[in-house]
ChimeraX commands (.cxc) that place a marker at each C-alpha (Angstrom):
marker #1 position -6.69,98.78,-53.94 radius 0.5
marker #1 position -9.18,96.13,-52.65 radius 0.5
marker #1 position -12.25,96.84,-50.80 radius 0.5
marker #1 position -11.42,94.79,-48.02 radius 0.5
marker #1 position -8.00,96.90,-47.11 radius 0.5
marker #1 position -10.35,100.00,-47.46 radius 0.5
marker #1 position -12.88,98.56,-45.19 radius 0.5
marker #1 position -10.38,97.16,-42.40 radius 0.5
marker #1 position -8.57,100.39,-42.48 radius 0.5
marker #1 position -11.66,102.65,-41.86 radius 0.5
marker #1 position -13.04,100.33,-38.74 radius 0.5
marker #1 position -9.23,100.54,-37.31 radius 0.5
marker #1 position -9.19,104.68,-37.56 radius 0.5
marker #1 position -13.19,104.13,-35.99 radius 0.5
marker #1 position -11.60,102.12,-33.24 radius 0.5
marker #1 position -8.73,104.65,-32.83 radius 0.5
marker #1 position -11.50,107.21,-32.39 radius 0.5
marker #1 position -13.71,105.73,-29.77 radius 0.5
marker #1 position -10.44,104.65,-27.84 radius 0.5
marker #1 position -8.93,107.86,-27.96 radius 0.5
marker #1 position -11.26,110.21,-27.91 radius 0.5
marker #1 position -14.49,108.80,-26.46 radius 0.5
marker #1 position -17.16,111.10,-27.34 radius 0.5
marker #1 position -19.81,110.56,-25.15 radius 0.5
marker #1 position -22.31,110.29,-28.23 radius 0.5
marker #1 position -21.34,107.83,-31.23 radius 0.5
marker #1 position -22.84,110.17,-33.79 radius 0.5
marker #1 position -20.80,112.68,-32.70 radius 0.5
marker #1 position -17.63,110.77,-33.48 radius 0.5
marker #1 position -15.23,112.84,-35.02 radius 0.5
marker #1 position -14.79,111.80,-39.05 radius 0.5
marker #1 position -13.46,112.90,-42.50 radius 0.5
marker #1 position -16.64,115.24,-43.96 radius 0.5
marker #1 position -14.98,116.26,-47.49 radius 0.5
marker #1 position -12.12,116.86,-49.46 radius 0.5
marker #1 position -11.49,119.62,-51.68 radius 0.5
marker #1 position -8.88,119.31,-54.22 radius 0.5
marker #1 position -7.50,122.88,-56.09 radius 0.5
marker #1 position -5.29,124.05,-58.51 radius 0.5
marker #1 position -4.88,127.94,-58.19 radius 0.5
marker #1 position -2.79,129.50,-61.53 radius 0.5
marker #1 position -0.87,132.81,-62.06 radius 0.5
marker #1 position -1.89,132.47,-65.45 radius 0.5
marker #1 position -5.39,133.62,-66.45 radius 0.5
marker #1 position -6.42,132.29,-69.62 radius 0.5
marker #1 position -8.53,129.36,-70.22 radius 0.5
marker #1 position -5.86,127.15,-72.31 radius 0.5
marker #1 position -3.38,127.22,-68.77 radius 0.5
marker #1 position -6.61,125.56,-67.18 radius 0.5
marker #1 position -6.91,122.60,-69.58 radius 0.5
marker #1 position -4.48,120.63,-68.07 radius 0.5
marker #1 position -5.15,121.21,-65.00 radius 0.5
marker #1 position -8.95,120.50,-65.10 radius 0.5
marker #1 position -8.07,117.19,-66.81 radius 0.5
marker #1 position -5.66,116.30,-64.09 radius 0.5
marker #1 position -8.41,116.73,-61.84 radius 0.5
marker #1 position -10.71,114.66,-64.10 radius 0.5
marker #1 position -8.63,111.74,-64.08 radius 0.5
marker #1 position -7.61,111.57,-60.12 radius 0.5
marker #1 position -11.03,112.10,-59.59 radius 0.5
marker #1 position -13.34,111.02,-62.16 radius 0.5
marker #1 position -15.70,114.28,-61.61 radius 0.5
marker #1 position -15.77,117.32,-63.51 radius 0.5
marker #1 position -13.85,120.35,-61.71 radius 0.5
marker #1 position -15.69,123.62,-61.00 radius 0.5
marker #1 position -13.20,126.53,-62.05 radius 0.5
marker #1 position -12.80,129.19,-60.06 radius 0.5
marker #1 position -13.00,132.77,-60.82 radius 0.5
marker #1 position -11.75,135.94,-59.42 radius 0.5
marker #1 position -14.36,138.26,-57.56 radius 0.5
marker #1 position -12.65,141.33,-57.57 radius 0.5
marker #1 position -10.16,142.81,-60.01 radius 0.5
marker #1 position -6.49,143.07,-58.64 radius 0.5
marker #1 position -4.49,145.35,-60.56 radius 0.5
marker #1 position -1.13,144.85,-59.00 radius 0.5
marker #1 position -1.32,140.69,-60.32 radius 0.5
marker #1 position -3.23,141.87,-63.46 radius 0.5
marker #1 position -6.72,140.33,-62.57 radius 0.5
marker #1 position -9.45,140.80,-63.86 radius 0.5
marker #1 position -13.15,140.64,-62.41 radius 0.5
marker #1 position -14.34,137.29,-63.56 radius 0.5
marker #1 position -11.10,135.87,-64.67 radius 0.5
marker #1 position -10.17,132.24,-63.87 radius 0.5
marker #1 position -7.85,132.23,-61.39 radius 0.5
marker #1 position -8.07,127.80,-60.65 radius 0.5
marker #1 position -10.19,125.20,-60.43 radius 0.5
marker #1 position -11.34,122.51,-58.01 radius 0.5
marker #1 position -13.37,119.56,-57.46 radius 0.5
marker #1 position -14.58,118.31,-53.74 radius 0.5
marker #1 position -14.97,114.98,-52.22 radius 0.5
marker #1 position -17.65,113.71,-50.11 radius 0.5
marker #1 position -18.19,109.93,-48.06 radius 0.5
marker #1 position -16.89,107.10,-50.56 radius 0.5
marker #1 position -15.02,109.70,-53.30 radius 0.5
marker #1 position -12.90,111.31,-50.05 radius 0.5
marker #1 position -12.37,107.80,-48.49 radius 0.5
marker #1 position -11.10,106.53,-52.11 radius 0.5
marker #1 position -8.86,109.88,-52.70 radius 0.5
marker #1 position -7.12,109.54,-49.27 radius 0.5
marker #1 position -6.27,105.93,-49.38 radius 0.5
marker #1 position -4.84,106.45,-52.79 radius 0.5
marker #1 position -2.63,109.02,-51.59 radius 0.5
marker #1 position -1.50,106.93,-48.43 radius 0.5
marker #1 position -1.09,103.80,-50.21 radius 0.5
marker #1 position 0.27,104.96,-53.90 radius 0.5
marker #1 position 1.31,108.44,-53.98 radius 0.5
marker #1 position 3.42,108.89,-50.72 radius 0.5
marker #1 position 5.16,105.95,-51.01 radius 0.5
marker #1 position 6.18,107.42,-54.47 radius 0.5
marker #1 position 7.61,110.32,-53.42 radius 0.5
marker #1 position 11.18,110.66,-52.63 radius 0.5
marker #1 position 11.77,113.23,-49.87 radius 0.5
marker #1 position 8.17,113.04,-47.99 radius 0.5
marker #1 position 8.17,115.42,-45.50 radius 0.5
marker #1 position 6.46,115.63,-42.51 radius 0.5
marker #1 position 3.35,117.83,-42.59 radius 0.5
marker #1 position 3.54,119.84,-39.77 radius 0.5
marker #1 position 0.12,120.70,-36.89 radius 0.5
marker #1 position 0.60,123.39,-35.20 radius 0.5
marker #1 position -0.86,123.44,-31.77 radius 0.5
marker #1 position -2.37,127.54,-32.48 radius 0.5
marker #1 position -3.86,126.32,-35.25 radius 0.5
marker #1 position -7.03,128.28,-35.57 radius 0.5
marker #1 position -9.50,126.33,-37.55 radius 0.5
marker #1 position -9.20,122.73,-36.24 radius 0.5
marker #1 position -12.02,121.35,-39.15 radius 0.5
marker #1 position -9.47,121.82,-42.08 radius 0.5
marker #1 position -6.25,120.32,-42.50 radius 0.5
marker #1 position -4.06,121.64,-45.51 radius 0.5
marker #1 position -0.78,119.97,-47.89 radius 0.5
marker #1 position 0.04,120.30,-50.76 radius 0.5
marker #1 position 1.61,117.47,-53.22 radius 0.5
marker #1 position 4.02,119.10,-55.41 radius 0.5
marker #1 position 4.65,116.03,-58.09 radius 0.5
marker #1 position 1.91,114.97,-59.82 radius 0.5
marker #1 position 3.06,112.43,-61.63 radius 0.5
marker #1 position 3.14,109.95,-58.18 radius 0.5
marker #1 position -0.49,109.14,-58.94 radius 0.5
marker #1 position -0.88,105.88,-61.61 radius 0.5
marker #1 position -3.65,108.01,-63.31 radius 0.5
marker #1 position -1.55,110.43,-64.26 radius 0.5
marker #1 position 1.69,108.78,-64.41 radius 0.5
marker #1 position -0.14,106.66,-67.41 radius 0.5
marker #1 position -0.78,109.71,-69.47 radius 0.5
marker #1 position 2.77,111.34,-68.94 radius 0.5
marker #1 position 2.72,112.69,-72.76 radius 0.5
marker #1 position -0.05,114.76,-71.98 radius 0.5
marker #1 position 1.68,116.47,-68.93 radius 0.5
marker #1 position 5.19,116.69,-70.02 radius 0.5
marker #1 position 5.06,120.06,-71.89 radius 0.5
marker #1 position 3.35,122.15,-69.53 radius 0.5
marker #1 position 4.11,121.16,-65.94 radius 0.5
marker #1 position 1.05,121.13,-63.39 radius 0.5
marker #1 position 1.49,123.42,-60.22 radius 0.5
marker #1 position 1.17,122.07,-56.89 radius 0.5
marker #1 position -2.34,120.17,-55.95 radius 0.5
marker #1 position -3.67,122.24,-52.67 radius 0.5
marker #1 position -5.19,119.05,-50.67 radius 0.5
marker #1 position -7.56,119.75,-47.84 radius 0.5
marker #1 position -9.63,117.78,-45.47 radius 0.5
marker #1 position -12.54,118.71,-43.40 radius 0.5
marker #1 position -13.33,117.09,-40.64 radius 0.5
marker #1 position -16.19,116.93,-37.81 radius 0.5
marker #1 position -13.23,117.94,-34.92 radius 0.5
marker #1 position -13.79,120.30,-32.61 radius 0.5
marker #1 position -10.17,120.71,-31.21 radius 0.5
marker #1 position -7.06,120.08,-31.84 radius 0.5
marker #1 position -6.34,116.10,-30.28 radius 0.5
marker #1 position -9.53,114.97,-32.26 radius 0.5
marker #1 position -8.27,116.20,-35.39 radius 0.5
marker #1 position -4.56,115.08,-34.68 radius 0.5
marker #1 position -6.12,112.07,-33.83 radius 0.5
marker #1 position -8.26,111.48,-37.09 radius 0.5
marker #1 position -5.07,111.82,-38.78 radius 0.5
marker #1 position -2.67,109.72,-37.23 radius 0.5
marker #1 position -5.28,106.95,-37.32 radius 0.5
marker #1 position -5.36,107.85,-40.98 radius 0.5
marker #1 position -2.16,107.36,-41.14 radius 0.5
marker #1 position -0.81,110.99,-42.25 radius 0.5
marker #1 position 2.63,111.24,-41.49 radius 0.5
marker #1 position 2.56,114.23,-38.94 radius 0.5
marker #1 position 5.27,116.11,-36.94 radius 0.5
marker #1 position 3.18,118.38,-34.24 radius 0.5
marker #1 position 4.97,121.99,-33.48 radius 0.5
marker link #1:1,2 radius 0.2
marker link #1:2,3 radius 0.2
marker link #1:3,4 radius 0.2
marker link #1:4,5 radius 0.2
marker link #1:5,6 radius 0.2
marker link #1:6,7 radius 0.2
marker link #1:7,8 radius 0.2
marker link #1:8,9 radius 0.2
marker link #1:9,10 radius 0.2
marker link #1:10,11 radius 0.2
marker link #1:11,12 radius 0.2
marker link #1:12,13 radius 0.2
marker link #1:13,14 radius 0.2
marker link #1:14,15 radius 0.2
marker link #1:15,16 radius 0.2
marker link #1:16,17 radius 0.2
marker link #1:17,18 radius 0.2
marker link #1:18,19 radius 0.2
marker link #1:19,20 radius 0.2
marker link #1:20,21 radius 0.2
marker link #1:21,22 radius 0.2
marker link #1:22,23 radius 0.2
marker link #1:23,24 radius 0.2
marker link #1:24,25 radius 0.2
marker link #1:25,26 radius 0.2
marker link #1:26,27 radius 0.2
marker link #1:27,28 radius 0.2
marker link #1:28,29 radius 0.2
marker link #1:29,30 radius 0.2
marker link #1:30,31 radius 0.2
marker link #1:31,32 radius 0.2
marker link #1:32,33 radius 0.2
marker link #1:33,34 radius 0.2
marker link #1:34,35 radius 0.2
marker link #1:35,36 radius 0.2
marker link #1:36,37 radius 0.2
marker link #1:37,38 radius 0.2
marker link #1:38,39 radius 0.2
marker link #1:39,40 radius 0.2
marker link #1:40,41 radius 0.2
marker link #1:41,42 radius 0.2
marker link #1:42,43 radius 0.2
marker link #1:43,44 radius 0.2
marker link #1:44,45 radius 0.2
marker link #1:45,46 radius 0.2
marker link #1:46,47 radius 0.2
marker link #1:47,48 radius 0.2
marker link #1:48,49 radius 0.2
marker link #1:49,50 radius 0.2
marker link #1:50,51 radius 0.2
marker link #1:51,52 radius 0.2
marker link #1:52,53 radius 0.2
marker link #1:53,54 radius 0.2
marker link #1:54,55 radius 0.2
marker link #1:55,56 radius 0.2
marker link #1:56,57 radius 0.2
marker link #1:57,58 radius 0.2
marker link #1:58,59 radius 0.2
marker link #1:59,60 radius 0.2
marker link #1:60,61 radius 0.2
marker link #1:61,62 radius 0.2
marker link #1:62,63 radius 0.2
marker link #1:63,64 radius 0.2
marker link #1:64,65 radius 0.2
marker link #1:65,66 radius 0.2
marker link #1:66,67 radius 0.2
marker link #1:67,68 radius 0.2
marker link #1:68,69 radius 0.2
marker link #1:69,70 radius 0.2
marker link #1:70,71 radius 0.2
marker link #1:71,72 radius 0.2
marker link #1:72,73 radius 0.2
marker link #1:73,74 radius 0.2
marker link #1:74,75 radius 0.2
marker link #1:75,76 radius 0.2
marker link #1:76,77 radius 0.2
marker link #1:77,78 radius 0.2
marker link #1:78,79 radius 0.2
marker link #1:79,80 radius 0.2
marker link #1:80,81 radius 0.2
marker link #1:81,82 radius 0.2
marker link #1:82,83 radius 0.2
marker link #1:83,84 radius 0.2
marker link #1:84,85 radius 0.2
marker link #1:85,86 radius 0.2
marker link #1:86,87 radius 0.2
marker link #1:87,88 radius 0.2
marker link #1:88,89 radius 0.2
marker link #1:89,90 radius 0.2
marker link #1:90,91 radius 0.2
marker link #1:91,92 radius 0.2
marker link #1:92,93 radius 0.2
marker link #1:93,94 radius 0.2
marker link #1:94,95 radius 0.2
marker link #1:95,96 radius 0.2
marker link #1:96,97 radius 0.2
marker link #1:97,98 radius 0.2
marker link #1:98,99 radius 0.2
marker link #1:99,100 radius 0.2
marker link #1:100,101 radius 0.2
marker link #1:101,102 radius 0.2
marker link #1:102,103 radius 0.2
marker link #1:103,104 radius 0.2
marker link #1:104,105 radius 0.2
marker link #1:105,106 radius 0.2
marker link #1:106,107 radius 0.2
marker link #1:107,108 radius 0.2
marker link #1:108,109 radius 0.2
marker link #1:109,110 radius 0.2
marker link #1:110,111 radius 0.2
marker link #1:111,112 radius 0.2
marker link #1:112,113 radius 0.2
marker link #1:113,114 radius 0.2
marker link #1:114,115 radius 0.2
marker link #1:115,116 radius 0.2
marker link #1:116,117 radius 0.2
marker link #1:117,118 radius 0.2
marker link #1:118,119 radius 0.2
marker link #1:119,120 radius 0.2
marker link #1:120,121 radius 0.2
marker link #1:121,122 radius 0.2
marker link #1:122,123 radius 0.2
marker link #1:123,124 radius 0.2
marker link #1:124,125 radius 0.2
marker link #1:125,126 radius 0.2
marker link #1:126,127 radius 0.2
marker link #1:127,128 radius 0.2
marker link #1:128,129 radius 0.2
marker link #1:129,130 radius 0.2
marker link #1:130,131 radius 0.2
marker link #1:131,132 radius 0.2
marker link #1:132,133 radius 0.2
marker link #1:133,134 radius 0.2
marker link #1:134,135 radius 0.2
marker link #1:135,136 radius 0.2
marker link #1:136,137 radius 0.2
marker link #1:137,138 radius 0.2
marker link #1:138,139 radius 0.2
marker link #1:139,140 radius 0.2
marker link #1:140,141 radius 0.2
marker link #1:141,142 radius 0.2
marker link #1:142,143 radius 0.2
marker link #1:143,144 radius 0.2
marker link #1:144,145 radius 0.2
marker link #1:145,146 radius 0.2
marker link #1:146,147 radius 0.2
marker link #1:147,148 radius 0.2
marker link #1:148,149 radius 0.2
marker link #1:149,150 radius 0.2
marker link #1:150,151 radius 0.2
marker link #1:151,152 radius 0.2
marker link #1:152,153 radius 0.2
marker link #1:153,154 radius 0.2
marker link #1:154,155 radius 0.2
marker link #1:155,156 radius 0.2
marker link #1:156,157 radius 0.2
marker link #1:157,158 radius 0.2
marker link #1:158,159 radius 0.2
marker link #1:159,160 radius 0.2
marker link #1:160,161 radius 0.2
marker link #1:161,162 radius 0.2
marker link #1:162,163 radius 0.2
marker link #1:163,164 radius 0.2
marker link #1:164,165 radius 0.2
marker link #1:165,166 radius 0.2
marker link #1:166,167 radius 0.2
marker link #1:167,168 radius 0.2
marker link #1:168,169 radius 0.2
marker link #1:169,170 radius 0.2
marker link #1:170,171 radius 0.2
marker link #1:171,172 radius 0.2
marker link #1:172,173 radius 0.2
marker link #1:173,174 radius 0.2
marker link #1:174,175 radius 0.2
marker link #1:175,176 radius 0.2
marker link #1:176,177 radius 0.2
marker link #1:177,178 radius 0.2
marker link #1:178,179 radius 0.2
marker link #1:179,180 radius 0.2
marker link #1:180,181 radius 0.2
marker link #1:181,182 radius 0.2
marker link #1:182,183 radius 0.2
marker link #1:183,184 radius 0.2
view
């Protein structure tokens, strides 16, 4: 994707912003802070993780942190110090990148996009959660399908934080965004 769709795109959600929202100070202009990308797997060995770290390492092109259990829970068969996923976050230019991508390549992709819902008793309005079940909509990792086509990869746990402080700021960072949304 070109720099100058990137660039036009992310002065038209700034304009939707100061239209909608009008903050009465520009720094305090509600915006995209991060975004934290995670796997999270039943399975606790390390060989389950591979794929799923490299996945991350080729959407991304960082190196994922995996994450380990802090407590041992019997009833799942858990151990203390177990991985349990991994993840990777985003900040300025990476998150801007990531989010675009899935706008313009990945949900056009998939087949029955749904409409992710906002509740209005939401209780955190920073963090906005989806998930993306198929994988394979992104070219990264559509290109290296012989890797993934043994083990499948679970569903990538997406979520943004923003700079709202209610819930029409963030609604409104992610309509300009362009997020297909259906509000409850």
């Amino acid at each position: 994707m070109s720099t100058f769709h990137q660039t036009s795109k992310i002065k038209s959600c700034h304009y939707d912003l100061l239209t909608q929202i009008k903050p009465g100070n520009f720094i305090k202009e509600p915006q995209t802070i991060k975004v934290i990308l995670s796997f999270s797997s039943k399975d606790t060995s390390y060989n389950k993780l591979i794929n799923n770290l490299f996945a991350l390492k080729l959407l991304t092109g960082l190196k994922p942190k995996i994450l380990t259990s802090k407590k041992a829970v019997t009833s799942l068969k858990i151990r203390k110090g177990s991985p349990i996923g991994c993840s990777v976050t985003l900040r300025e230019k990476q998150a801007e990148k990531f989010l675009f991508k899935t706008l313009f390549l990945a949900f056009p992709n998939i087949k029955t996009l749904e409409k992710f819902k906002l509740s209005k008793k939401i209780k955190n309005p920073q963090s906005f959660s989806f998930f993306i079940e198929d994988l394979l909509v992104f070219p990264e990792l559509e290109n290296q399908y012989e890797l993934f086509q043994h083990q499948k990869l679970p569903k990538l746990n997406v979520t943004l934080i923003s700079s709202a402080t209610n819930l029409n700021e963030l609604k409104t960072i992610l309509m300009s965004l362009k997020y297909p949304l259906k509000l409850n």
